[in-house]
N, CA, C and O atoms as a DFTB+ gen file, in Angstrom:
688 C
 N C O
     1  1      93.777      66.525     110.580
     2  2      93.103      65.230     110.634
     3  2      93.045      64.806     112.088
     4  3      94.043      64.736     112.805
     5  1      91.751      64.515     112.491
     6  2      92.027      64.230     114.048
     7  2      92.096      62.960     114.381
     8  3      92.382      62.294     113.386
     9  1      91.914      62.083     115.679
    10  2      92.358      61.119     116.024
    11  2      91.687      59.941     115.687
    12  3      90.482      60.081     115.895
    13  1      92.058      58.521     115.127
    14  2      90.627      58.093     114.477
    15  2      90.182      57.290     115.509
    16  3      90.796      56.870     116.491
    17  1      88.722      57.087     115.067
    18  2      88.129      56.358     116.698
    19  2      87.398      55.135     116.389
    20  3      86.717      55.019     115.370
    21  1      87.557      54.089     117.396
    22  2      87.372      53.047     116.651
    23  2      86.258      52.860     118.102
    24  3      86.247      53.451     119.182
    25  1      85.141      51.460     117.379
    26  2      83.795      51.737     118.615
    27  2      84.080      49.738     118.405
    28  3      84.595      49.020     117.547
    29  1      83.589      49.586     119.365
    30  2      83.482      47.916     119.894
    31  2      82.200      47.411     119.232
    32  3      81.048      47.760     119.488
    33  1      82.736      46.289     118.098
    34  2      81.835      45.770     117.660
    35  2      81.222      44.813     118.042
    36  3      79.998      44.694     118.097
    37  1      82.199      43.897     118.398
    38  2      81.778      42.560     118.987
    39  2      82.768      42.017     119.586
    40  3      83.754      42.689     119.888
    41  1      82.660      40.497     119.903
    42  2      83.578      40.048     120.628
    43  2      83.941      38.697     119.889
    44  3      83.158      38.323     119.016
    45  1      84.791      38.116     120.097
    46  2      84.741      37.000     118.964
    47  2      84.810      35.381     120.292
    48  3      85.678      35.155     121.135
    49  1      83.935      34.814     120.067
    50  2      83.380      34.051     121.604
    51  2      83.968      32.573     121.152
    52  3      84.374      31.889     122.091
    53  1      84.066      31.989     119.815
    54  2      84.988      30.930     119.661
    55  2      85.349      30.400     118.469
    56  3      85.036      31.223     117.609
    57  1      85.959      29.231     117.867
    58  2      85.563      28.975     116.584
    59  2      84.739      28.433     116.148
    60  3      83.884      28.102     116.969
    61  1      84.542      28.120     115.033
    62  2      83.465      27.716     114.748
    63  2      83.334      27.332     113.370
    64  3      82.926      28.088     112.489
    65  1      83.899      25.442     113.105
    66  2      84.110      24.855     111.763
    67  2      85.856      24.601     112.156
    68  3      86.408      25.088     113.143
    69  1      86.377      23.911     111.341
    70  2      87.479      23.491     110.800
    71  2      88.091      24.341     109.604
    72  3      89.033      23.822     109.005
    73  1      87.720      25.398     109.260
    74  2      88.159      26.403     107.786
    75  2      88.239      27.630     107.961
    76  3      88.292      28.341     106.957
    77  1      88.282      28.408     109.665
    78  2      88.826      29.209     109.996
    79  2      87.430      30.003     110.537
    80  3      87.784      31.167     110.724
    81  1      86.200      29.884     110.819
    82  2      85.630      30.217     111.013
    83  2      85.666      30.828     112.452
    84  3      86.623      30.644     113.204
    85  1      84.649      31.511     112.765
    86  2      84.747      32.267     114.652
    87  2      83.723      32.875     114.707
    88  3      83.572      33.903     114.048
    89  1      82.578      32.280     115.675
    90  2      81.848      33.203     116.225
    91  2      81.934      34.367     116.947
    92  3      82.737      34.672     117.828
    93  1      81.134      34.904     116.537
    94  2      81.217      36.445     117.141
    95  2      80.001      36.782     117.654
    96  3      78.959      36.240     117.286
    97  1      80.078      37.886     118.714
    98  2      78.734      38.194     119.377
    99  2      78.658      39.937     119.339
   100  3      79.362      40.748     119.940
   101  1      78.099      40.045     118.873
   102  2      77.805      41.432     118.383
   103  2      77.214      41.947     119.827
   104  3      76.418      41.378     120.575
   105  1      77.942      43.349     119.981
   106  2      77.345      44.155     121.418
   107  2      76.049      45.151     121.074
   108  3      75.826      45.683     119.987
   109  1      75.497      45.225     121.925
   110  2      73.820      45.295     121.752
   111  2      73.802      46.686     121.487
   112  3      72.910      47.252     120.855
   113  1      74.974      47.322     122.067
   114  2      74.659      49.170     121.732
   115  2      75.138      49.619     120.217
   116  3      75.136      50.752     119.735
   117  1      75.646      48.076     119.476
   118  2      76.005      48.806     117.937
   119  2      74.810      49.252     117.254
   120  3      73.808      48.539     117.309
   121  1      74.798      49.966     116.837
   122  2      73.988      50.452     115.846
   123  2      73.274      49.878     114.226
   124  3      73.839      49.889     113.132
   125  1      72.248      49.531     114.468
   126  2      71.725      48.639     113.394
   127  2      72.475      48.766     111.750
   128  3      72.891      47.853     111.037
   129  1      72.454      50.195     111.504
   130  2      72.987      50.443     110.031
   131  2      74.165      50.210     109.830
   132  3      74.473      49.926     108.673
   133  1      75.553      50.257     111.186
   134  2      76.998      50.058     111.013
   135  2      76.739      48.430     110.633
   136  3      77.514      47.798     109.915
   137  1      75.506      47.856     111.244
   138  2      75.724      46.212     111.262
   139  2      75.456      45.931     109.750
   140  3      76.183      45.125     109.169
   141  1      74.686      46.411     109.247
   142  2      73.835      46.546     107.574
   143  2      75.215      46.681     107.239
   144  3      75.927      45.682     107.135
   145  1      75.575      47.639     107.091
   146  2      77.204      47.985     106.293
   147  2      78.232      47.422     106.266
   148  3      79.078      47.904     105.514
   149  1      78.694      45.869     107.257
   150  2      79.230      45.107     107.373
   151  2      79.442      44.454     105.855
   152  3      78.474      44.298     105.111
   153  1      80.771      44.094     105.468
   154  2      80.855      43.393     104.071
   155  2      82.432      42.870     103.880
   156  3      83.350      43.010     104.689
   157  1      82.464      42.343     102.810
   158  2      84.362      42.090     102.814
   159  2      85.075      43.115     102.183
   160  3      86.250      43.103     101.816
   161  1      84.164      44.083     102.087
   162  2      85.525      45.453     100.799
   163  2      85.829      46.200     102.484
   164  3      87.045      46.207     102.675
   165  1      85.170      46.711     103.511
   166  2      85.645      47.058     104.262
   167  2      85.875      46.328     105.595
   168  3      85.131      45.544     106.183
   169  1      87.597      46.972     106.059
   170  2      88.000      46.163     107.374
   171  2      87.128      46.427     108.858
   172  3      86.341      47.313     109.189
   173  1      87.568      45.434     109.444
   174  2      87.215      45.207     111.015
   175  2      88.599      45.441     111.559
   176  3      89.566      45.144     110.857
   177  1      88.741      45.887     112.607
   178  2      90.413      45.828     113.376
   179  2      90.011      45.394     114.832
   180  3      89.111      45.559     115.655
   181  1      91.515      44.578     114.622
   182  2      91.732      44.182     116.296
   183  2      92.920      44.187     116.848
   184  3      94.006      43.786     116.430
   185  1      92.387      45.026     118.509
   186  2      94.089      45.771     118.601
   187  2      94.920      44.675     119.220
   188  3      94.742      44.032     120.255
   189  1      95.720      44.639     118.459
   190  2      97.488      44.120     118.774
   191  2      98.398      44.810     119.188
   192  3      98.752      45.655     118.366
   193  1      99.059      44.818     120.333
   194  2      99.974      45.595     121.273
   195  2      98.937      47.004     121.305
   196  3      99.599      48.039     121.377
   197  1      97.880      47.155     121.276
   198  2      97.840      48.741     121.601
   199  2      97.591      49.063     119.418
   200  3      96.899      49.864     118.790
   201  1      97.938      48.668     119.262
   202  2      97.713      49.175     117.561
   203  2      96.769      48.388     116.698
   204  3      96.968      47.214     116.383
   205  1      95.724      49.106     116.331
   206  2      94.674      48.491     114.986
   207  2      95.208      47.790     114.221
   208  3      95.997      48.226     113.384
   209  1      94.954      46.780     114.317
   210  2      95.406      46.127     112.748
   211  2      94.040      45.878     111.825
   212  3      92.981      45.559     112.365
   213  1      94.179      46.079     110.190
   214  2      92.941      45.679     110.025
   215  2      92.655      44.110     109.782
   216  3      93.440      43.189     110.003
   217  1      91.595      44.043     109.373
   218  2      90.889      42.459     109.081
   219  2      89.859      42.559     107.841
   220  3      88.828      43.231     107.890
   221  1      90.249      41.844     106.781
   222  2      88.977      41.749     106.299
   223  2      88.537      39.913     105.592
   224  3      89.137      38.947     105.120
   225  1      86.566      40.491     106.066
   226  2      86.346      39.083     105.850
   227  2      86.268      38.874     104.344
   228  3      86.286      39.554     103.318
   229  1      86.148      37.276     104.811
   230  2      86.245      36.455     103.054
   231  2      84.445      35.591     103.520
   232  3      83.671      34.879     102.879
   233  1      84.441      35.982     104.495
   234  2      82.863      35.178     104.538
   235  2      82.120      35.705     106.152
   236  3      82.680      35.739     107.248
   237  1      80.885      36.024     105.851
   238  2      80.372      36.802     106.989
   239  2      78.494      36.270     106.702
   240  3      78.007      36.361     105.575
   241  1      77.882      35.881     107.601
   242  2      76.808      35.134     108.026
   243  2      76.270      35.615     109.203
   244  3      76.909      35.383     110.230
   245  1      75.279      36.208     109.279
   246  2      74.200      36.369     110.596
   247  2      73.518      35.311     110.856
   248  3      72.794      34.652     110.110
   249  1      73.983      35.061     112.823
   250  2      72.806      34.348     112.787
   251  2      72.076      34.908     114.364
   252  3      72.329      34.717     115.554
   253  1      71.116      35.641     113.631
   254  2      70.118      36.071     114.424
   255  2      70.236      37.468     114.833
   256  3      70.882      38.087     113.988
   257  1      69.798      38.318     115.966
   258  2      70.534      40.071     115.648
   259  2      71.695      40.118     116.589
   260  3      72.262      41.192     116.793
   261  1      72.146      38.830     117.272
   262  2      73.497      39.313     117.894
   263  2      74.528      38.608     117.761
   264  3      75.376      38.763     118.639
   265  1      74.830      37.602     116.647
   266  2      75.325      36.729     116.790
   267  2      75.758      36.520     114.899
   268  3      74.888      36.506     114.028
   269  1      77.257      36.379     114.621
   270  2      77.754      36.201     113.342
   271  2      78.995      35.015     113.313
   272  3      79.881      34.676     114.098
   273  1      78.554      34.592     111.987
   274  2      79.862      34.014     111.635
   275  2      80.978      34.239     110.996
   276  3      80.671      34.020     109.824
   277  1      82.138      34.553     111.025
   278  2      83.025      35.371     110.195
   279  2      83.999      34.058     109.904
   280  3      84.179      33.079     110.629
   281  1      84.631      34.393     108.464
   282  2      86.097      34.295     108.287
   283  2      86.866      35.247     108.001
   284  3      86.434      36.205     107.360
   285  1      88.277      35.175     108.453
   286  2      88.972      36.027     107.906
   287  2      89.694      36.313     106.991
   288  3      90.328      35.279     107.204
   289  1      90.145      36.688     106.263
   290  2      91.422      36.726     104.826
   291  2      92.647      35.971     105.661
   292  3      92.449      36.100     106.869
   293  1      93.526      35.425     105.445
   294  2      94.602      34.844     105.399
   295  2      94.495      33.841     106.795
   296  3      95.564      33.351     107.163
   297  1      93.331      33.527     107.547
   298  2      92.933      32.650     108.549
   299  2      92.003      31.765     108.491
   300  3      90.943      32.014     109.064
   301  1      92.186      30.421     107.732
   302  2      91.701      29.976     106.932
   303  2      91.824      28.456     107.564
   304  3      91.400      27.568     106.824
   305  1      92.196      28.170     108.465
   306  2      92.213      27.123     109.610
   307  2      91.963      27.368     110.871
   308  3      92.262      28.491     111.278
   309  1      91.429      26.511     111.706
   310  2      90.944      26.525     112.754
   311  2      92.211      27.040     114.189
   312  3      92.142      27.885     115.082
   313  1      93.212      26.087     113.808
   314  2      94.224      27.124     114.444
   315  2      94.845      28.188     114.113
   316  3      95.374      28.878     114.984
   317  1      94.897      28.517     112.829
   318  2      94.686      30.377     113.231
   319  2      93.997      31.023     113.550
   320  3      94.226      32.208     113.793
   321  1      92.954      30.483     113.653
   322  2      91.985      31.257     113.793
   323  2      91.567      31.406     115.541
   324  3      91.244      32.427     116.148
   325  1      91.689      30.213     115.977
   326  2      91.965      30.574     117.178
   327  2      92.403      31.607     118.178
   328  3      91.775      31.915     119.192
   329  1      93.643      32.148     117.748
   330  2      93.782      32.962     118.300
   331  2      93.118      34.162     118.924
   332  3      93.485      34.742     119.947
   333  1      91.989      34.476     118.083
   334  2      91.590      35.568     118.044
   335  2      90.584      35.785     118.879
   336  3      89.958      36.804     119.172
   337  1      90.456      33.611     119.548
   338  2      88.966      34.165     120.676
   339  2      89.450      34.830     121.520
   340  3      90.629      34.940     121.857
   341  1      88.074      35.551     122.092
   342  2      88.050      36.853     122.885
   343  2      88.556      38.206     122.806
   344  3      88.512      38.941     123.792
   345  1      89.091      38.629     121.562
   346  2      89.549      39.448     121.328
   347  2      88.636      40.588     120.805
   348  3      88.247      40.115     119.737
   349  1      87.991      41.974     120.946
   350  2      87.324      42.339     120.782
   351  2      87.354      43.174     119.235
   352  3      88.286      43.958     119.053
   353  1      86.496      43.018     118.324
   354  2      86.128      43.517     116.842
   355  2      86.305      45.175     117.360
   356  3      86.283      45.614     118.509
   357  1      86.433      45.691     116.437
   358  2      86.311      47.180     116.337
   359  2      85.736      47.569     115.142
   360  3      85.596      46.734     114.248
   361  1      85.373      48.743     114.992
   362  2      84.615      49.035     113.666
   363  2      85.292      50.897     113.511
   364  3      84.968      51.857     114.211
   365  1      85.982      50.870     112.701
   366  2      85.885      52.554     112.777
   367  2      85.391      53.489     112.222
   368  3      85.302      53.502     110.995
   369  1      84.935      54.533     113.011
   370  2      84.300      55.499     112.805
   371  2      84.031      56.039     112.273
   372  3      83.984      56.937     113.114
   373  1      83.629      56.619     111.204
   374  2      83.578      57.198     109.699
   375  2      83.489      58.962     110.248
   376  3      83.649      59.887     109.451
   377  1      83.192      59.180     111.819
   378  2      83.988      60.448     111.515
   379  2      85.431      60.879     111.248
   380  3      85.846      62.038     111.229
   381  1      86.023      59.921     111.076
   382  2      87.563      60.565     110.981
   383  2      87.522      60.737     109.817
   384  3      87.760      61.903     109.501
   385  1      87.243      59.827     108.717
   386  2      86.639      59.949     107.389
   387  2      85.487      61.168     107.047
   388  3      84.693      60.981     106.124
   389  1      85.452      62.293     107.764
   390  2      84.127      63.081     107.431
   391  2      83.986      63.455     105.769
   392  3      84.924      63.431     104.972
   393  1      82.602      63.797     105.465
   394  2      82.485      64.023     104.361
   395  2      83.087      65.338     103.595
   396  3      82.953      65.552     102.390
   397  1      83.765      66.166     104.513
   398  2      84.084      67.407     104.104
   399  2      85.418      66.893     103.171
   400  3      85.665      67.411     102.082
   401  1      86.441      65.534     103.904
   402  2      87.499      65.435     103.505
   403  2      87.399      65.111     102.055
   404  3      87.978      64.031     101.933
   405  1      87.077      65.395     101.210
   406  2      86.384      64.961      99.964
   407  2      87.596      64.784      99.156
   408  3      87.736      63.758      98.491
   409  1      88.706      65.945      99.169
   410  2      90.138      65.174      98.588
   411  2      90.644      64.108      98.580
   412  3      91.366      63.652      97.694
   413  1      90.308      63.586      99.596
   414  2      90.889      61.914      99.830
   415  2      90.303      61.172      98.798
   416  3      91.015      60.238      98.430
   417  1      88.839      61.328      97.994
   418  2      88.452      60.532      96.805
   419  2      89.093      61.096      95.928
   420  3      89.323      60.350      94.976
   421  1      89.620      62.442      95.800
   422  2      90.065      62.271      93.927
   423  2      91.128      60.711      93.960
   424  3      91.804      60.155      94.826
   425  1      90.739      60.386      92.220
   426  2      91.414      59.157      91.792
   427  2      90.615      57.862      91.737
   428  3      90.779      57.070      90.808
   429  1      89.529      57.584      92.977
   430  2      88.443      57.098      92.996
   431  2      87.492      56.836      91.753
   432  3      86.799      57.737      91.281
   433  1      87.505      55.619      91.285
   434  2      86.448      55.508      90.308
   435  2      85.350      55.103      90.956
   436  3      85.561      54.678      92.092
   437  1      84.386      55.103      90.630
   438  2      82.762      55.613      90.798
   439  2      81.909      54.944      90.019
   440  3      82.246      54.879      88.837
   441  1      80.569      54.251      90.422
   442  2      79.145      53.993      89.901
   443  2      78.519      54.320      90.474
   444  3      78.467      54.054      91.675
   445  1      77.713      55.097      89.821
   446  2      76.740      55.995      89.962
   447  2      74.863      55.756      89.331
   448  3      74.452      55.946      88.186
   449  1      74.095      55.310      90.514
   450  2      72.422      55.182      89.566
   451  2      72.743      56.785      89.468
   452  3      73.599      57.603      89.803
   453  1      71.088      56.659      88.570
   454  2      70.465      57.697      87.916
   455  2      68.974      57.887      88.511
   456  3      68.315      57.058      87.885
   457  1      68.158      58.519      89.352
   458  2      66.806      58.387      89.337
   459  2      66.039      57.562      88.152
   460  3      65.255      56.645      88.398
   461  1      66.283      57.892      87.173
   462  2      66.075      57.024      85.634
   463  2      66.352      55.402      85.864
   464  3      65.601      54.602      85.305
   465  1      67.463      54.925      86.712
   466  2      67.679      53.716      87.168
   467  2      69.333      53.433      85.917
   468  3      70.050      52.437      86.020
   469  1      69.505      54.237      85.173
   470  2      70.541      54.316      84.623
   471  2      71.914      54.190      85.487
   472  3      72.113      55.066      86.328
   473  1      73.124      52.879      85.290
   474  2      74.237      52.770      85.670
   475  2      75.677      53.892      84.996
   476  3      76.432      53.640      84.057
   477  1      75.655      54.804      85.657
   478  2      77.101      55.414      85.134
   479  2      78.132      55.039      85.536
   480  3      77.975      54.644      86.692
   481  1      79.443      54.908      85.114
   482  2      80.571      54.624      85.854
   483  2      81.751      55.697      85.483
   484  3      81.559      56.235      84.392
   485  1      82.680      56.027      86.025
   486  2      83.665      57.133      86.072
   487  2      84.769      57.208      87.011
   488  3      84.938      56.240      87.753
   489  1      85.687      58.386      87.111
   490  2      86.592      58.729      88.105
   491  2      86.234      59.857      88.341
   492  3      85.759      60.740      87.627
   493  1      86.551      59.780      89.687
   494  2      86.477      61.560      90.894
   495  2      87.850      62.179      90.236
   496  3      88.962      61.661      90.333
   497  1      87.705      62.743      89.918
   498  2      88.877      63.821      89.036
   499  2      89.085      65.279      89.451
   500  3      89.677      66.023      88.669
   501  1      88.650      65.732      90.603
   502  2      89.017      66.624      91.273
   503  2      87.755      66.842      92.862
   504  3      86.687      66.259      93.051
   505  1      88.294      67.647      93.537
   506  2      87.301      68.094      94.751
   507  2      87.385      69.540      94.927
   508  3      88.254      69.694      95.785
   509  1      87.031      70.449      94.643
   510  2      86.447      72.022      95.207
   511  2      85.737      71.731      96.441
   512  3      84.775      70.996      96.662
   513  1      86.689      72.748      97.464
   514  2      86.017      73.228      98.489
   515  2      85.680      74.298      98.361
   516  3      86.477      75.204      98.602
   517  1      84.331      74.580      97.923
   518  2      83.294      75.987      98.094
   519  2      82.742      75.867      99.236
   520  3      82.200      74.868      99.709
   521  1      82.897      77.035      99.752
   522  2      82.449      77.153     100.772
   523  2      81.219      76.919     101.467
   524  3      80.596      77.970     101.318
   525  1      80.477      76.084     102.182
   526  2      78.784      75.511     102.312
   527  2      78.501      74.603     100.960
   528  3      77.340      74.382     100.615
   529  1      79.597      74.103     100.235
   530  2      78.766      73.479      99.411
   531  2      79.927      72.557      98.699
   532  3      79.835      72.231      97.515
   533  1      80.817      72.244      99.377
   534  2      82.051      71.311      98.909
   535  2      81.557      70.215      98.071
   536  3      80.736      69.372      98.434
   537  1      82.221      70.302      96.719
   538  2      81.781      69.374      95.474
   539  2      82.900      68.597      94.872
   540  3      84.011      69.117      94.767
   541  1      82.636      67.210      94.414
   542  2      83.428      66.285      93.886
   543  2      83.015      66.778      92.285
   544  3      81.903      67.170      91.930
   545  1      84.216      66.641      91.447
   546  2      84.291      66.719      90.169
   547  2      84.400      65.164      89.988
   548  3      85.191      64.382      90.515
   549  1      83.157      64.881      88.895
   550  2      83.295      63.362      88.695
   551  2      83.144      63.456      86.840
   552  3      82.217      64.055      86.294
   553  1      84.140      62.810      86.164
   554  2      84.442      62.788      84.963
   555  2      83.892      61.221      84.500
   556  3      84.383      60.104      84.664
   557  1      82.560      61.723      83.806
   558  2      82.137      60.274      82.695
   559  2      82.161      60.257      81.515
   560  3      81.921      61.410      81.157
   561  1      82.293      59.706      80.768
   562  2      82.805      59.459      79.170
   563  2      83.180      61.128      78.398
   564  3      82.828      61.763      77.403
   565  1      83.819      61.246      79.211
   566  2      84.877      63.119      78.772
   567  2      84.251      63.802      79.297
   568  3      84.793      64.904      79.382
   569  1      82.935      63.738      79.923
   570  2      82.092      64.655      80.551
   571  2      82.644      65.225      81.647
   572  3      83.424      64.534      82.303
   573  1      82.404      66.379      82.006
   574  2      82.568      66.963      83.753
   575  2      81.534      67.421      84.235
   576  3      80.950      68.485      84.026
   577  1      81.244      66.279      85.128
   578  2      79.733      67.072      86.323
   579  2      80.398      67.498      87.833
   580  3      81.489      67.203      88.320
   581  1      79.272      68.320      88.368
   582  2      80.079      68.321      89.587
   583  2      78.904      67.923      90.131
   584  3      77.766      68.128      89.709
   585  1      79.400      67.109      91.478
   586  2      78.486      66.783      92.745
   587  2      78.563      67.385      94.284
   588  3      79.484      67.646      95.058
   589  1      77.794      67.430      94.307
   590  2      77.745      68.088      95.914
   591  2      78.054      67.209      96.946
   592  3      77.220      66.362      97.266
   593  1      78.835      67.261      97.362
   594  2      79.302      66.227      98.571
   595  2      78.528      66.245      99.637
   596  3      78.669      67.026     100.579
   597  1      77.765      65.480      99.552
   598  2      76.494      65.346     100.633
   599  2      76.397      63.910     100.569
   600  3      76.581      63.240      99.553
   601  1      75.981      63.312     102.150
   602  2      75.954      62.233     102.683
   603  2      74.375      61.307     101.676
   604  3      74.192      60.185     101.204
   605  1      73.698      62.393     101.762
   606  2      72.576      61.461     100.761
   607  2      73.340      60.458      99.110
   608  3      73.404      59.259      98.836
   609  1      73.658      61.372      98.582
   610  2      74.552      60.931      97.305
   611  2      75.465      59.924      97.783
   612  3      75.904      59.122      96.958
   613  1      75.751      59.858      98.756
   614  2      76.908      58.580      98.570
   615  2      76.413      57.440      99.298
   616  3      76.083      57.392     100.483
   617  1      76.402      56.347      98.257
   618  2      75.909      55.258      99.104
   619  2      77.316      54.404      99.863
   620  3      77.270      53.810     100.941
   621  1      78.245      54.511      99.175
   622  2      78.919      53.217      99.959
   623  2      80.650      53.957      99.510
   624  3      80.900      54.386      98.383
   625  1      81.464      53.956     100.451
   626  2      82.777      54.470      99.758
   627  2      83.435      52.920     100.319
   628  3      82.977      52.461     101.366
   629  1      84.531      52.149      99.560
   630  2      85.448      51.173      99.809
   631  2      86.646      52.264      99.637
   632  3      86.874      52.812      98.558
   633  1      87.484      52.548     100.989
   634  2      88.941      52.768     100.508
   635  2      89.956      51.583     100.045
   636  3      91.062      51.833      99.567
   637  1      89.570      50.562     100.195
   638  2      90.374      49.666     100.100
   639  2      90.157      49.441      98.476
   640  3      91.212      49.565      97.853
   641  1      89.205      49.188      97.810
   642  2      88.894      49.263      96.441
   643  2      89.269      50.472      95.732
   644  3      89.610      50.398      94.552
   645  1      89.232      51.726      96.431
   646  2      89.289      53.104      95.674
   647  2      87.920      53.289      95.167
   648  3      87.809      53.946      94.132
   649  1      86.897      52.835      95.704
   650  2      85.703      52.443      94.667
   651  2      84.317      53.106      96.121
   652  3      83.948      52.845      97.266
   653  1      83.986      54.277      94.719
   654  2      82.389      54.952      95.581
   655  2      81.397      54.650      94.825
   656  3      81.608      54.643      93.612
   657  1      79.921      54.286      95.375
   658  2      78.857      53.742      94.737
   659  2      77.776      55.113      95.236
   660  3      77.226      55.255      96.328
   661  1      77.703      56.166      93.826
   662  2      77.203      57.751      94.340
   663  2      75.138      57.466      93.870
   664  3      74.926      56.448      93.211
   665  1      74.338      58.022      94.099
   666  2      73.302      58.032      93.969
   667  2      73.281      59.498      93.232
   668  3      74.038      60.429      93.509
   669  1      72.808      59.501      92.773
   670  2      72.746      60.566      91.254
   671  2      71.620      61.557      91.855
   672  3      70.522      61.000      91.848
   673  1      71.578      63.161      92.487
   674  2      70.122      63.223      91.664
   675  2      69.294      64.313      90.796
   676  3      69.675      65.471      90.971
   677  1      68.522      64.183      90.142
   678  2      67.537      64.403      89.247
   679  2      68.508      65.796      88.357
   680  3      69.287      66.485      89.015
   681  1      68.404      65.923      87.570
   682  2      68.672      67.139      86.486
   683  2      70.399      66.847      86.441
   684  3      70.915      67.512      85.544
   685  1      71.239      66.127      87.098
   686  2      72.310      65.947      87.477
   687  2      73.181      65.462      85.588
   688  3      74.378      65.184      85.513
């Protein structure tokens, strides 16, 4: 497992409200889709002594393409929240997470569309590494399919939920 890498999201420039709120200013070289993917199932970290800690929000608001409003989980007043101006957001990297590591989901329950537009739901119940073609075993109502672990099929993984949202496709 190699080193995980965390990229500068923003900066957090002050508060903003009486209920723990903090503006933030998003840096211009993030990447539009990490910003799309922003949500409260996954953390933000900000380093303390040298070490990530994570963060996750309980309320998150754009306003405009560089500029957000966040709260945080357990910072829920204006002086805690304080603290945190100027402290810079991090976002990490989802290569440390690569898709090969596919063991890390068994146990993971799963919803899954269907091209059909059909909702499945299930658990990852095993991972085979075949070689060029590493596949998640995903178990629905006693069934066993296997999926190909490919970045198209997966729309959204929460580790913090245990919870993957897979895109199904066709003959599957």
């Amino acid at each position: 497992m190699g080193k995980e890498r965390f990229l500068t999201l923003a900066t957090v420039r002050k508060t903003f409200g009486k209920g723990g709120e903090l503006l933030l200013k998003i840096h211009p070289d993030v990447p539009q889709n990490i910003i799309d993917q922003l949500n409260e199932k996954e953390p933000v970290f900000i380093l303390v002594d040298d070490i990530p800690v994570p963060f996750y929000f309980i309320f998150l608001q754009f306003k405009g393409n560089d500029k957000a409003i966040v709260c945080f989980e357990n910072y829920l007043s204006e002086k805690l929240a304080e603290e945190w101006v100027g402290y810079k957001i991090l976002y990490k990297s989802k290569e440390e997470k690569s898709i090969e590591s596919g063991s890390g989901l068994v146990g993971y329950s799963f919803t899954a569309k269907t091209p059909a537009e059909t909702i499945l739901k299930g658990i990852v119940s095993g991972f085979y590494d075949y070689p060029g073609n590493p596949c998640l075993e995903l178990e629905l109502d006693g069934e066993i399919k296997l999926l190909p672990l490919h970045p198209d099929f997966i729309l959204s993984v929460s580790h913090k939920d245990r919870h993957i949202e897979l895109l199904l496709p066709e003959g599957l």
